[in-house]
VEXLO-929804 format. One line per 3 residues: their letters; for each residue x, y, z of C-alpha. Coordinates in pm, 1 decimal. Layout:
# residues N
a> X/Y/Z ~ ... $
***
This chain:
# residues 433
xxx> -6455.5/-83.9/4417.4 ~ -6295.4/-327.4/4666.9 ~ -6477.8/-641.8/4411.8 $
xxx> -6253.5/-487.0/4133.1 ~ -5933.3/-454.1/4365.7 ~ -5973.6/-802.8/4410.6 $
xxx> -6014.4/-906.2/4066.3 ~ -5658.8/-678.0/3966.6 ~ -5485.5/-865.3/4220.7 $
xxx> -5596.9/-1220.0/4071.1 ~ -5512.3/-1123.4/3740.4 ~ -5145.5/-971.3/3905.2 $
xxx> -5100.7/-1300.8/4033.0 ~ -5235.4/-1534.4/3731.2 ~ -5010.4/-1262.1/3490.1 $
xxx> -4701.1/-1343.4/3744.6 ~ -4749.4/-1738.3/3711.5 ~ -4773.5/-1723.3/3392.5 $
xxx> -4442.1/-1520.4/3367.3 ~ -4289.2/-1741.1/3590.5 ~ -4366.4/-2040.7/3354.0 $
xxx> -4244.4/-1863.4/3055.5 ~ -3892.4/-1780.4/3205.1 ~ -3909.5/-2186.9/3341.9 $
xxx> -3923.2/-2232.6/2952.9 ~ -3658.4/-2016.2/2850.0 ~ -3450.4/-2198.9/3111.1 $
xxx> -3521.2/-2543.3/2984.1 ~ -3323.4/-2445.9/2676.3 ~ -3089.1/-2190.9/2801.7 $
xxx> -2802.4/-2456.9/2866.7 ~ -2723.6/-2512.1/2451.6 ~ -2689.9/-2126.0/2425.5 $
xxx> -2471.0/-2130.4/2731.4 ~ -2262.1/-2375.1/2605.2 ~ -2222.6/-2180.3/2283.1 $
xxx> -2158.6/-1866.0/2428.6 ~ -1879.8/-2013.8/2672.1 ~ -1777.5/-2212.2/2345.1 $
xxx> -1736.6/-1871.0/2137.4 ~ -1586.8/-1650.3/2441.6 ~ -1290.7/-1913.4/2472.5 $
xxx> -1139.3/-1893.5/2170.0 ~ -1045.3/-1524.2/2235.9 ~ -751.1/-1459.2/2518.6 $
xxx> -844.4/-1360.1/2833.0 ~ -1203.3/-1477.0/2824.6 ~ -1472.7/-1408.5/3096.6 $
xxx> -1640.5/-1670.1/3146.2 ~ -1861.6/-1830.0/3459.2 ~ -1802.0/-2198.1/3634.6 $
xxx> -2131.8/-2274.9/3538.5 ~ -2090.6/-2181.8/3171.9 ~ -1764.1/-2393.3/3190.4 $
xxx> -1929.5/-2673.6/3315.7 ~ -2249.9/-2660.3/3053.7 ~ -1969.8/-2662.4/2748.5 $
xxx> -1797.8/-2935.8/2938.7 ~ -2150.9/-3138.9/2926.4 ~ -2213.1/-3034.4/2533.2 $
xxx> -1868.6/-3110.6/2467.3 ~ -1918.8/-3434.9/2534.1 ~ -2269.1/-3561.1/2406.8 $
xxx> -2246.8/-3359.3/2096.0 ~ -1897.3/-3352.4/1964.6 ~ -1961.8/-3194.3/1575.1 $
xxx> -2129.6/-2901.6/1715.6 ~ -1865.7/-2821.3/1949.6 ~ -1498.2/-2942.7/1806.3 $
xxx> -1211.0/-2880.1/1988.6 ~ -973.3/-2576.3/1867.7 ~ -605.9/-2487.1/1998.7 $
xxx> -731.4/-2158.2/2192.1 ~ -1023.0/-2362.2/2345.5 ~ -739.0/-2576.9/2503.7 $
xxx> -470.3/-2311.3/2584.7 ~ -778.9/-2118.4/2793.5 ~ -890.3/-2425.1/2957.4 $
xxx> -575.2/-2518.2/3064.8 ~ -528.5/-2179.0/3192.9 ~ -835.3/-2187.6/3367.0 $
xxx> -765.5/-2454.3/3575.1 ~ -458.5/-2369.1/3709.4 ~ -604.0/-2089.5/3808.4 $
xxx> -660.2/-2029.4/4173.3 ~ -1044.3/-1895.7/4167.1 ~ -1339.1/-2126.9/4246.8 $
xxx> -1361.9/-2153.3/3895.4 ~ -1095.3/-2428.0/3865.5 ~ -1285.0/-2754.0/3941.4 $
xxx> -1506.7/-2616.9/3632.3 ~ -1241.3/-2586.7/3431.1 ~ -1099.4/-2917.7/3526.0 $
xxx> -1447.6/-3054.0/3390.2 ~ -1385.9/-2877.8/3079.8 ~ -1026.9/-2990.9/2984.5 $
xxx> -1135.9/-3365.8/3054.6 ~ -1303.2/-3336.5/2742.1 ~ -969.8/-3142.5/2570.2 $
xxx> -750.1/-3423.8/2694.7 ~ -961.9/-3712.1/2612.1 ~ -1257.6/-3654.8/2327.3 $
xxx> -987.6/-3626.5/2025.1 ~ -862.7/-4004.7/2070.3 ~ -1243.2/-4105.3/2040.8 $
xxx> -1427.6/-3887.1/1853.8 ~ -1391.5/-3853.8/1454.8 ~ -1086.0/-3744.9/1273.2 $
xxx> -1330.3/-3455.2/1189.7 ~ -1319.1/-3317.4/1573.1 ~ -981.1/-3201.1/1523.3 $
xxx> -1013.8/-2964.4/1189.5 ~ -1048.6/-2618.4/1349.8 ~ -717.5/-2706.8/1561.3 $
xxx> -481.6/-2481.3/1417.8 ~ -91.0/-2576.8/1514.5 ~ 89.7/-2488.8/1189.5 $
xxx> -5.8/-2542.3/824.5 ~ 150.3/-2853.2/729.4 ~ -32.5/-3005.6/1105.4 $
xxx> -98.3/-3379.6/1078.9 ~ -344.1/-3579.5/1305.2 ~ -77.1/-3719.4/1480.4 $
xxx> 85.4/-3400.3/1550.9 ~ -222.9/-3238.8/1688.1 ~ -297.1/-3550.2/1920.4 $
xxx> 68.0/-3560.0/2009.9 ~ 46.1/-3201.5/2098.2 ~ -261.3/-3242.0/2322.5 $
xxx> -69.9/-3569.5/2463.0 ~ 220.6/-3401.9/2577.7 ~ 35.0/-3140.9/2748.8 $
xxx> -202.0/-3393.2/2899.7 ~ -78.9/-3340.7/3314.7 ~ -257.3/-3453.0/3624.9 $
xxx> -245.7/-3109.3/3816.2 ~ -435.5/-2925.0/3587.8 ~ -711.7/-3207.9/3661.9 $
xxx> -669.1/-3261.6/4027.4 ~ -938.8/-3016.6/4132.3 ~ -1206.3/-3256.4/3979.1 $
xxx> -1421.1/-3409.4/4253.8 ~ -1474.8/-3740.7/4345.7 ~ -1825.2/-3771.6/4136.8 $
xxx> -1701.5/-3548.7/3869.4 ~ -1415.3/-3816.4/3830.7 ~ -1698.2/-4067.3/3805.0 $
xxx> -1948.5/-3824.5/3639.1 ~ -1696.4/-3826.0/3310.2 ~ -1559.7/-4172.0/3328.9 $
xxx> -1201.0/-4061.5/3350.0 ~ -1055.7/-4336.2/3521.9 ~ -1212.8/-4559.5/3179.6 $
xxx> -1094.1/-4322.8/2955.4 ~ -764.3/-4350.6/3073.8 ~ -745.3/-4712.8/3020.3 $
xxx> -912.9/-4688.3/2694.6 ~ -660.0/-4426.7/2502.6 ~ -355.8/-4615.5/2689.9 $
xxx> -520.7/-4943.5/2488.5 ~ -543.9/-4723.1/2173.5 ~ -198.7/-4570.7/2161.6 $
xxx> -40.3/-4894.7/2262.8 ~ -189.3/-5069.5/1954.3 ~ -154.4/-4688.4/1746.3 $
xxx> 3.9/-4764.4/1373.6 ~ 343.8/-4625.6/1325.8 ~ 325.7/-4556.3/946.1 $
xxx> 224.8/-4183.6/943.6 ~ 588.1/-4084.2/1020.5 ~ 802.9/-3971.1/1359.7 $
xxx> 465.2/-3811.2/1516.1 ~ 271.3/-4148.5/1507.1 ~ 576.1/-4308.9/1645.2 $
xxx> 621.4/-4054.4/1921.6 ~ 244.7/-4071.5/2019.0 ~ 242.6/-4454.3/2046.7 $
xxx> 485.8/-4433.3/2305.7 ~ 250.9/-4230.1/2495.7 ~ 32.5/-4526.9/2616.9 $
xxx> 176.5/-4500.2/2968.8 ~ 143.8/-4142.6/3094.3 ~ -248.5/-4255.0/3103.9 $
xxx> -111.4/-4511.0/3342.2 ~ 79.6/-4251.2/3530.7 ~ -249.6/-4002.7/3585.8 $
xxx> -402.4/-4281.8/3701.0 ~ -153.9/-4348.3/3965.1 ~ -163.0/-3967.9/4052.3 $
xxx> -563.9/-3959.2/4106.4 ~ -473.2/-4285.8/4398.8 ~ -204.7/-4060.3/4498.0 $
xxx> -414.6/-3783.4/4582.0 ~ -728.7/-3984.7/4642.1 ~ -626.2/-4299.0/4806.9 $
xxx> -964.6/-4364.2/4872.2 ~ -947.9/-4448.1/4499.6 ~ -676.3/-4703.9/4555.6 $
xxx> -918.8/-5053.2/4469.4 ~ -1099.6/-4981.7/4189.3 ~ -879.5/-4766.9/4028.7 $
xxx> -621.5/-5043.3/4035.9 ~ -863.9/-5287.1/3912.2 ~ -901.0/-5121.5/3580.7 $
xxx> -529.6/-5013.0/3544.0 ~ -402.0/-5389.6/3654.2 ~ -658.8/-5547.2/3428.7 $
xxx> -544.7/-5310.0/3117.8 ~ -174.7/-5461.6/3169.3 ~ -277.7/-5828.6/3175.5 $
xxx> -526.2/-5816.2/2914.2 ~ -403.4/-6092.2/2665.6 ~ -491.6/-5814.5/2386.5 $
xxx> -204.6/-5617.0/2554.6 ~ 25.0/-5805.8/2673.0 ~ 257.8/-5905.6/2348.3 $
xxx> 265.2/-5483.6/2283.1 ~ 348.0/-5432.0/2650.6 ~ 649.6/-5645.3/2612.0 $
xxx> 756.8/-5498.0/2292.2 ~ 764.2/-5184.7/2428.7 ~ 991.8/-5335.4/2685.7 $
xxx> 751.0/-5216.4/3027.7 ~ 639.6/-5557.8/3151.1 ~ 767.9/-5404.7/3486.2 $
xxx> 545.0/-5094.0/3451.7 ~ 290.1/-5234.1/3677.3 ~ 512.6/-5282.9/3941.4 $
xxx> 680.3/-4958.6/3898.5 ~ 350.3/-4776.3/3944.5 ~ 240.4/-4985.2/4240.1 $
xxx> 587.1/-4902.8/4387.0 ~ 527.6/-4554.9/4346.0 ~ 180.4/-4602.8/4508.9 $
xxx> 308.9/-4795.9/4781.5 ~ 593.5/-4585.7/4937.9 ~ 448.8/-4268.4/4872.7 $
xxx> 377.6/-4051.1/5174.9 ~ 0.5/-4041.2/5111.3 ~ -53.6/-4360.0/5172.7 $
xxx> 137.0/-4410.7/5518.4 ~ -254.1/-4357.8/5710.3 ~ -443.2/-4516.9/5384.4 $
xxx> -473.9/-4859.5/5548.9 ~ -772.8/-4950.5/5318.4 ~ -573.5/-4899.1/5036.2 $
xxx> -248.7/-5086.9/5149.3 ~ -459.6/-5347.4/5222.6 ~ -588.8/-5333.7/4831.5 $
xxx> -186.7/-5335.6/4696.0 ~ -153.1/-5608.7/4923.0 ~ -403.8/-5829.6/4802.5 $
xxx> -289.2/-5786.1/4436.6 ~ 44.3/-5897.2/4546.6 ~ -96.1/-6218.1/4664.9 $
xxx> -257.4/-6302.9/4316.1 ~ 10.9/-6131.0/4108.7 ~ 282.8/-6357.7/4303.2 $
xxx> 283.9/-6626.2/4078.8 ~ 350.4/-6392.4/3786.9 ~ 592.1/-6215.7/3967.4 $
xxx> 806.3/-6509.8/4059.8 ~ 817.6/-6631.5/3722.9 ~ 933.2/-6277.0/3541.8 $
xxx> 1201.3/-6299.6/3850.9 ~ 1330.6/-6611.1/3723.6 ~ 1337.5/-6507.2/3371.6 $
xxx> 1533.8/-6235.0/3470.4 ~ 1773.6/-6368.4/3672.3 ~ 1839.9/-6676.0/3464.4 $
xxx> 1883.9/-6454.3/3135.4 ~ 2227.9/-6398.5/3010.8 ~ 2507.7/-6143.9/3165.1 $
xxx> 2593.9/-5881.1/2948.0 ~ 2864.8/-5621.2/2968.5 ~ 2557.9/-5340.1/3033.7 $
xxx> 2233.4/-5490.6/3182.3 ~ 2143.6/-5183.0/3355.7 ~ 1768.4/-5251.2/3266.8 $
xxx> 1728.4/-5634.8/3367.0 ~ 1902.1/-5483.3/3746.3 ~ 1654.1/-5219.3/3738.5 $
xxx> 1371.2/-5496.2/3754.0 ~ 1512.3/-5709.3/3951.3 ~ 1544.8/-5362.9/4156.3 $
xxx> 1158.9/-5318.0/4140.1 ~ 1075.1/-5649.8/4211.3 ~ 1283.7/-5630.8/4539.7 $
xxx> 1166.7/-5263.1/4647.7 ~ 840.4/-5376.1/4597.0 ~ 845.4/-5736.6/4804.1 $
xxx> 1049.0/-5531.3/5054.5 ~ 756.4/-5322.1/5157.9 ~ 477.9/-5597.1/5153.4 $
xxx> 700.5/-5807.9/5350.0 ~ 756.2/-5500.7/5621.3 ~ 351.7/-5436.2/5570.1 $
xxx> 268.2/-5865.4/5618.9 ~ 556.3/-6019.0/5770.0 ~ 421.8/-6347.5/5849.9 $
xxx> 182.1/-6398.6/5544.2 ~ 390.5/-6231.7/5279.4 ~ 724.5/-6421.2/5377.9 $
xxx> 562.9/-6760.5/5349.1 ~ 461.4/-6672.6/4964.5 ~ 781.1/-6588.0/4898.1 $
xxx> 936.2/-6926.1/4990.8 ~ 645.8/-7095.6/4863.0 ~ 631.6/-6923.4/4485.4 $
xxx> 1030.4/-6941.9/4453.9 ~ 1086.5/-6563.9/4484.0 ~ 1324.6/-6622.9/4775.6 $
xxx> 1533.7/-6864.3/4589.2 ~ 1566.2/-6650.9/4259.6 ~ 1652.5/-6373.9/4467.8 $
xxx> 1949.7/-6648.1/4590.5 ~ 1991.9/-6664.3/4283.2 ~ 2051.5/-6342.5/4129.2 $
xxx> 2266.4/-6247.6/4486.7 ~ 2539.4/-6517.6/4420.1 ~ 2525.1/-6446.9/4048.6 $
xxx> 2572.8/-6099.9/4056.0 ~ 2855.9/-6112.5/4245.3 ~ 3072.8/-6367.4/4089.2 $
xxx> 3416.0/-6213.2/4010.6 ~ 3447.2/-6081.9/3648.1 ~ 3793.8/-6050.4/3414.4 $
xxx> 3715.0/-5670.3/3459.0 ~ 3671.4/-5677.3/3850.9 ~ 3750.0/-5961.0/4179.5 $
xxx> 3410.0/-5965.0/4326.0 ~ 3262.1/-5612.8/4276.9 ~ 2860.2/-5612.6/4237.8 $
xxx> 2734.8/-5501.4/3885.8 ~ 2518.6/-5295.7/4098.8 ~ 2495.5/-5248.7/4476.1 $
xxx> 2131.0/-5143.8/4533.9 ~ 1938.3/-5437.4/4336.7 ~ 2143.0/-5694.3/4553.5 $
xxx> 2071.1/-5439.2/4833.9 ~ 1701.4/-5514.9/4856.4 ~ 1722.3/-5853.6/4754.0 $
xxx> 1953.6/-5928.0/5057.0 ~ 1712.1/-5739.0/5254.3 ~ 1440.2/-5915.1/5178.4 $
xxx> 1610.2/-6248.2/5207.0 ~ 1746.3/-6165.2/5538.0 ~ 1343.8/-6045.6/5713.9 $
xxx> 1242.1/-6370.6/5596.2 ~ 1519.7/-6575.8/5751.1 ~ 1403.9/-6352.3/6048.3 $
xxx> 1029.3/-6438.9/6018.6 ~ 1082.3/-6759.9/5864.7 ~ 1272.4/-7031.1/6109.7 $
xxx> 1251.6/-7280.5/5826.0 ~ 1369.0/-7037.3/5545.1 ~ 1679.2/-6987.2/5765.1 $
xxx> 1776.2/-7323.2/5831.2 ~ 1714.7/-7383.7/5485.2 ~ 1978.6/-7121.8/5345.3 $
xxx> 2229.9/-7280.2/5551.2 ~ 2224.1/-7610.9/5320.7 ~ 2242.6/-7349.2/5045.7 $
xxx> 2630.1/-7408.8/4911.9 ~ 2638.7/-7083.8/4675.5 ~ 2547.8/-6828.6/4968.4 $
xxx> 2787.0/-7003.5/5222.7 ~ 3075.7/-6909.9/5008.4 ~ 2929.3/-6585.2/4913.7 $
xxx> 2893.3/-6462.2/5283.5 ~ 3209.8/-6664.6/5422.1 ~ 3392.9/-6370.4/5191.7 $
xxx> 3342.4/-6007.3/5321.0 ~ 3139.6/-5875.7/5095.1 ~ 2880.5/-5906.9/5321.2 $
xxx> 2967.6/-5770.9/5590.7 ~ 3133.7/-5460.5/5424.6 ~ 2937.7/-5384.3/5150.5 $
xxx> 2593.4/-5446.9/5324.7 ~ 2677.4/-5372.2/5677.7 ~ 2296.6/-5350.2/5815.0 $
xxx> 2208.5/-5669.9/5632.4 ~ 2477.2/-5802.7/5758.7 ~ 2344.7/-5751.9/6123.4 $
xxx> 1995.4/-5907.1/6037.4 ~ 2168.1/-6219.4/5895.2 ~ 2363.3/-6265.7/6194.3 $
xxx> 2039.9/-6185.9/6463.5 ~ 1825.4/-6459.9/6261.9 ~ 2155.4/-6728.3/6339.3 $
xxx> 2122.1/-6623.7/6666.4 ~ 1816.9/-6627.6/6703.8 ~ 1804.3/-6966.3/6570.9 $
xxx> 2072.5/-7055.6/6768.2 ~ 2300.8/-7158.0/6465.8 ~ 2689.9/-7090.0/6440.7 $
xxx> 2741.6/-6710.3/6498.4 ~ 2850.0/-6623.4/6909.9 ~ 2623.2/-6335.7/7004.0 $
xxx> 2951.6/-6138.6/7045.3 ~ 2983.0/-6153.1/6627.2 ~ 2622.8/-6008.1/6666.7 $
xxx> 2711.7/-5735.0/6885.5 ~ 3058.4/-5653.1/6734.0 ~ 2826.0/-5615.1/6409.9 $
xxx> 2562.4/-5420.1/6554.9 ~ 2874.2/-5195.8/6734.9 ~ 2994.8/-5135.2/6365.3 $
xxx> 2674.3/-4953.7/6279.8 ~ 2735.7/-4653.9/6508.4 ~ 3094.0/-4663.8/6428.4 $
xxx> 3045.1/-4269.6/6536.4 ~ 3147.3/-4243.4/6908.7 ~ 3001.5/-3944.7/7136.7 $
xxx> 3103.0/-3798.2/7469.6 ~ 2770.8/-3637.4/7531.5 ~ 2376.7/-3689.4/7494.8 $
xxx> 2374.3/-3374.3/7275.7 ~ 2645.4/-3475.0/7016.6 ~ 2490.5/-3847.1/7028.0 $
xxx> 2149.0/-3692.8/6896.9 ~ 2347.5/-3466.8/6670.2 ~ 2508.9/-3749.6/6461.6 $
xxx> 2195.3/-3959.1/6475.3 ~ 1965.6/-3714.7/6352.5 ~ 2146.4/-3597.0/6050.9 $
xxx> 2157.3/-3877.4/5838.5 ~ 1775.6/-3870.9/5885.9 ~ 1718.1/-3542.9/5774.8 $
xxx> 1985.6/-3584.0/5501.0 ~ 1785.9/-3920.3/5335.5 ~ 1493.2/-3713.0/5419.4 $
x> 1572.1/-3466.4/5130.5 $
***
């Protein structure tokens, strides 16, 4: 009796193996159905659906586009999904990668089953997924699922695509080739959020903009200062204040992208007034904001390329220019701020750069420019800096001008501690709005 026990228990166990090995089958192959069944569920509203299920369509999306094309409901849930606030969202995230991405790669076929209206062209429905292509629904994607799906490529790759996109199939393909940069602008938003990000992430995007293949587009669509916009962006944002790896990274593309930057200042500068330039100013006010920070980040090194590449003097440049009295006005700036932060930078060099200061003293054009008092009223603080580097350099300005300059910062005066920290801390909190 106990011998036959025995046996039933071996054959329990050798029946529950075998079970075992059966259900390890059933999972090999269960992903596919998973994918379907997630696939089928979201084109209904309100779908309920697992992060695991998201995740498998996200996969089959991907390597097998013709079984799984992408619909209008598929996109409206995922989107939903990943705004939601359930663990669920990083899944989703996964998922609308392929939504935002797969249709400017995969075959014109992929897009049949996605119902907008009737008459719906191909550029409509890609324009349609464009405009509702947003960073926040993907920010919830990890680090390796970034990687996992190539998103930062992708980016690059449809920006490429819709910069070169043909404009013959009517207003929709012209309103989708001007697209091209918001996949420049998600970019910038993944550094943002990841500055960890910041090197190779700018790699890719900088190497996109000077691509020979792109460059003649990028200047027809008039953004040769998009680059520097979006490391501007990057560079004073609030995020990357404790990111010292990745100042270090915008730094070092300054240093190599010097060269080109001094030469697009010149161009600027030396191109022809016009009634309206409100664009050329806004490079020029790039260009300064820009320097301005890697100058306050690298005193020393950056200063000395800015003499040395001829930023400094087209900055000289552009300051007397811009201010030369007009038939319309007696010496009133076409705009303040781009003269602003070129005078600021000019000024921290003069301050970290003897040489550069002794130098803009044999400068004819900016003698007669600050012997008027446009300096000192219009640009009070630069003013100040300009008279410390004299004195520090022991040129023409008494240290009383200095002081009777600094005086005029504070032109506030307080009769107690309390109303002193009063009118000093306001105008922080107000520019900190």
């Amino acid at each position: 009796m106990g011998e036959e026990e025995m046996m039933s228990r071996a054959e329990f166990v050798k029946a529950l193996a075998l079970a075992l090995a059966a259900n390890d089958e059933q999972d090999a192959v269960a992903p596919e159905a998973v994918a379907r069944a997630a696939y089928e569920s979201l084109q209904f509203d309100f779908p309920q659906i697992s992060p695991s299920q998201l995740k498998a369509l996200a996969t089959h999306m991907r390597d097998d586009t013709a079984t799984f094309p992408l619909t209008y409901m598929l996109l409206r849930n995922a989107l939903e999904l990943a705004q939601s606030s359930d663990g669920g969202s990083s899944a989703a995230a996964a998922l609308l990668v392929q939504c935002f991405f797969l249709p400017f790669h995969a075959s014109m076929d992929y897009l049949t089953h996605f119902h907008l209206q009737d008459d719906s062209s191909i550029y409509d429905k890609l324009l349609f997924i464009s405009y509702h292509t947003t960073y926040a629904p993907l920010s919830s994607l990890s680090l390796d699922d970034w990687n996992h799906f190539q998103c930062t490529d992708l980016c690059c790759s449809i920006a490429s695509t819709l910069l070169h996109y043909p404009t013959v199939g009517g207003p929709s393909a012209v309103l989708l080739q001007m697209e091209w940069l918001r996949y420049m602008y998600l970019l910038r938003d993944r550094i943002l959020q990841y500055p960890v990000t910041c090197a190779s992430i700018l790699h890719k995007m900088l190497h996109f903009f000077h691509s020979p293949a792109n460059l003649e587009a990028i200047e027809a669509s008039r953004a040769s200062a998009a680059p520097l916009r979006l490391l501007l962006d990057i560079a004073s944002s609030k995020e990357l204040k404790q990111a010292s790896m990745a100042k270090s990274s915008i730094l070092s593309l300054l240093r190599t992208m010097m060269p080109m930057m001094a030469k697009q200042l010149m161009l600027l500068v030396e191109s022809p007034a016009k009634a309206s330039d409100d664009a050329r100013h806004d490079d020029v006010l790039i260009h300064a904001q820009l320097l301005e920070w890697a100058v306050l980040e690298d005193p020393p090194g950056i200063a000395a390329l800015l003499e040395d590449s001829g930023v400094l003097r087209s900055m000289l440049r552009f300051i007397t220019m811009t201010s030369r009295p007009t038939k319309a006005t007696t010496t009133e700036l076409l705009s303040i701020a781009p003269v602003k932060h070129s005078l600021r930078i000019v000024v921290l060099c003069m301050l970290f750069r003897p040489t550069f200061a002794e130098f803009i003293e044999r400068v004819p054009s900016m003698n007669q420019w600050t012997a008027t008092d446009t300096l000192a009223t219009k640009y009070a603080a630069e003013h100040t800096l300009w008279l410390l580097s004299k004195s520090l350099g022991q040129s023409t300005p008494s240290p009383h001008s200095l002081w009777k300059a600094l005086a005029s910062l504070f032109p506030v005066q307080c009769d107690h501690v309390l109303a002193a920290t009063t009118r000093v801390s306001l105008p922080m909190r107000l520019n900190a709005r």
